[in-house]
C-alpha positions in Angstrom: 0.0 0.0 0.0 1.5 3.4 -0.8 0.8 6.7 0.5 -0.2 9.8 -0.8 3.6 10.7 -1.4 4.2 7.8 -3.1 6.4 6.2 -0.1 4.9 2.6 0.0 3.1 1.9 4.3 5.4 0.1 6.5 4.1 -3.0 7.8 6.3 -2.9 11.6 3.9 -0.8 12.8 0.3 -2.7 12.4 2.3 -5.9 12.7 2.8 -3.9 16.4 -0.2 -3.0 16.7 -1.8 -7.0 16.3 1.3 -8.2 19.2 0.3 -5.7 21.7 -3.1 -6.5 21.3 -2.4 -10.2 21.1 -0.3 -10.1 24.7 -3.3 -8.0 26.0 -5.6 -10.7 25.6 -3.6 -13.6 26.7 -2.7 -11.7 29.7 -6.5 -11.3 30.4 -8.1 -14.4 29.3 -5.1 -16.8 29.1 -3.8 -17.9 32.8 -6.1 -15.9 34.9 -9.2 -17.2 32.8 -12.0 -17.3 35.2 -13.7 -20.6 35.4 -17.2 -21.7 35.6 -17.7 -23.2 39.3 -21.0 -25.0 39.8 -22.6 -22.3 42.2 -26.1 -24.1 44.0 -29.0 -22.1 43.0 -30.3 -19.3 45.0 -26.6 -19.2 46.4 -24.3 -15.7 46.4 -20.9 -15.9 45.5 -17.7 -13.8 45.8 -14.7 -14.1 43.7 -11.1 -14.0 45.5 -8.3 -13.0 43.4 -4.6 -13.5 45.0 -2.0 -13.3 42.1 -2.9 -16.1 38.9 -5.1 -17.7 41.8 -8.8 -17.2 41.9 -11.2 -19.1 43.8 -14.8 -18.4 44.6 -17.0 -18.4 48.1 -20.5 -19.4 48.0 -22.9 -18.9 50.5 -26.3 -20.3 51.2 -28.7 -19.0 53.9 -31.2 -22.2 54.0 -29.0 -25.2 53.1 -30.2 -28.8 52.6 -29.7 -30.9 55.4 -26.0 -31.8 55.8 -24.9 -28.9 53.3 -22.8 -26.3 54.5 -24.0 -23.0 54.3 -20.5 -21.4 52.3 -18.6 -23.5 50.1 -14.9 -22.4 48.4 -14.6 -23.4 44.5 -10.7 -23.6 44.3 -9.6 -23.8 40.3 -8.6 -27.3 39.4 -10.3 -28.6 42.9 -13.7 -30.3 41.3 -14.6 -30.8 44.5 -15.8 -27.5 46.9 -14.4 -27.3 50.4 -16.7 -26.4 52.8 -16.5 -23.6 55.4 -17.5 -22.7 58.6 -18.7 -19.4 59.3 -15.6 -18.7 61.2 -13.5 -19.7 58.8 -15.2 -17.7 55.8 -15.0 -14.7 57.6 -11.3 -15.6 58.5 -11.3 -15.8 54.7 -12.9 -12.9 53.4 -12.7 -10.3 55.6 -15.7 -8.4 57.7 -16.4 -6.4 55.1 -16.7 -8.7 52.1 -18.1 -11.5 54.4 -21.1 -9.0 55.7 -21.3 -8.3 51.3 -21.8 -12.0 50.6 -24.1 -12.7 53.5 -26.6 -10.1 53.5 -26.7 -10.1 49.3 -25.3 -6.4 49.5 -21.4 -5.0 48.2 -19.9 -1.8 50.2 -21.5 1.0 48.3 -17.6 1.9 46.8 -17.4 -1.8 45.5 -20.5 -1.9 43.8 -19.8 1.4 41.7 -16.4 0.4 41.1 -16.9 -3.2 40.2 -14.5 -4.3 42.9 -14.7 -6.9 45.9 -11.8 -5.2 48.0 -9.7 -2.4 49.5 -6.9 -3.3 47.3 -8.7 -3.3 44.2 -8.9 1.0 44.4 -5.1 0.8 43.2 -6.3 -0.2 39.7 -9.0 2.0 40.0 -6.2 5.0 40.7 -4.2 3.3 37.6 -7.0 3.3 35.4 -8.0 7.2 36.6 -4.7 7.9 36.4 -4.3 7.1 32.7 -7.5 8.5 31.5 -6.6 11.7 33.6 -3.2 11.6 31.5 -5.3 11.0 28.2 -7.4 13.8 28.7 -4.9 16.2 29.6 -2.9 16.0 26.1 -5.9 17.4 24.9 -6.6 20.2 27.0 -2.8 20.9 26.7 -2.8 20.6 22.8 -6.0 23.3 23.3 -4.2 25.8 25.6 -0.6 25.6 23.5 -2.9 26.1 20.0 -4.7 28.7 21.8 -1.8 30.8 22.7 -0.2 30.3 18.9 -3.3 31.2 17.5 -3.0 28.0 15.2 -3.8 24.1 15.4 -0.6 23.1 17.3 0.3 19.2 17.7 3.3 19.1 20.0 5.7 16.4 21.4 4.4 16.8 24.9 1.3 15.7 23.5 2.5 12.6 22.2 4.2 12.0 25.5 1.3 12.4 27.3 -0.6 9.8 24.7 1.5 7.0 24.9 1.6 7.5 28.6 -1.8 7.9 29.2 -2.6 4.7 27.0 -0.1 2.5 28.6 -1.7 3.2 31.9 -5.1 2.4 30.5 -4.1 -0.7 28.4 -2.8 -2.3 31.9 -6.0 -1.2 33.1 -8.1 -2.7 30.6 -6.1 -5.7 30.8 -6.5 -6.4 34.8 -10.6 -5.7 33.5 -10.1 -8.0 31.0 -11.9 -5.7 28.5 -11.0 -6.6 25.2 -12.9 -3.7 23.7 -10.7 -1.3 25.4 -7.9 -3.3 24.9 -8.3 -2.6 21.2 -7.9 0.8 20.9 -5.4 1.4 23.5 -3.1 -1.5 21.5 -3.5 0.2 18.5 -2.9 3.6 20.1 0.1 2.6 21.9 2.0 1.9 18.2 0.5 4.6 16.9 2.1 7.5 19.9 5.8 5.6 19.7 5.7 5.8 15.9 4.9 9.7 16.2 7.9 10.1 18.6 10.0 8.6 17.0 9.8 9.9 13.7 10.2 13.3 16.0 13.5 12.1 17.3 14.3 11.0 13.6 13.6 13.9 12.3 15.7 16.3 15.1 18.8 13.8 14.3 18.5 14.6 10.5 18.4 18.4 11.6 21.2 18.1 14.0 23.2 16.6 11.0 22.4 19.0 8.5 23.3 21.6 10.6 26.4 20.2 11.6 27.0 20.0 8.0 26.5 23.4 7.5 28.7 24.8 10.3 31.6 22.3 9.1 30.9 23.8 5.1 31.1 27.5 6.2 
């Protein structure tokens, strides 16, 4: 495929593009896959997540006789363990323990789509890099402003491929694809600009050396 200017399209950068995406996805679905535990109807569950580990706690209020009321799916267990309610609050935690047992998530969880404390450090991460992805443009805004012209400058690439890093990491530990998607393709897409930036100031340098050494 060639360009306007008759230079033909490099193929590194798409080829990029498909591998960043491609190592998003296994990172999301591939070892910390999320399997399907066989959860007893009516039963509320809670999802623990500790590293590639996930497990899942299952509680019943009105068990069948000689059923526990919580159960713990481990992965590759086909078998639950069964819990006392001493040890599933050992387990979880007052706060997600009162969650699972009364049907309800802390009111910060339940916005957030999280099931603890820890969690809010992705949330900062993902905040973090949409805060950094909205500032290029408000910066790009401001510098054009004071030019009085449509100015595109390397601070806001900086803050792009930044600000989509953060975001494809975030998207990843969400395991959105969707998001995944543009951020991978975004991510190429910054570095290239940057770099043909630096390329560019090299060739300048060296012309200019050129012309000092001439004169």
């Amino acid at each position: 495929m060639r360009l306007p200017s008759g230079k033909r399209l490099k193929w590194e950068p798409p080829a990029a593009m498909l591998l960043v995406l491609s190592l998003g996805i296994w990172l999301a679905v591939g070892p910390w896959l999320r399997p399907h535990y066989p959860i007893r109807p009516l039963a509320t569950s809670i999802q623990l997540r500790a590293g590639e580990s996930r497990s899942e706690v299952e509680y019943l209020p009105n068990p069948p006789a000689g059923e526990s009321q919580f159960r713990v799916h481990h992965r590759g267990q086909p078998t639950p363990t069964d819990l006392t309610n001493a040890e599933a609050l050992k387990l979880l935690g007052p706060e997600a323990h009162s969650a699972l047992t009364a049907g309800r998530r802390n009111w910060v969880f339940r916005v957030l789509n999280i099931t603890s404390w820890y969690n809010l450090v992705w949330i900062a991460i993902g905040f973090g890099g949409q805060l950094l992805f909205s500032g290029r443009m408000v910066l790009q805004w401001l510098i054009s402003e004071r030019r009085r012209e449509s100015v595109i400058t390397e601070s806001f690439w900086w803050f792009s491929l930044v600000g989509a890093v953060t975001l494809f990491a975030y998207f990843v530990w969400r395991q959105d694809p969707v998001a995944m998607l543009g951020q991978a393709a975004g991510i190429v897409i910054y570095a290239r600009n940057l770099r043909l930036i630096y390329k560019h100031k090299r060739r300048a340098a060296r012309a200019a050396g050129g012309s000092v050494k001439r004169s």
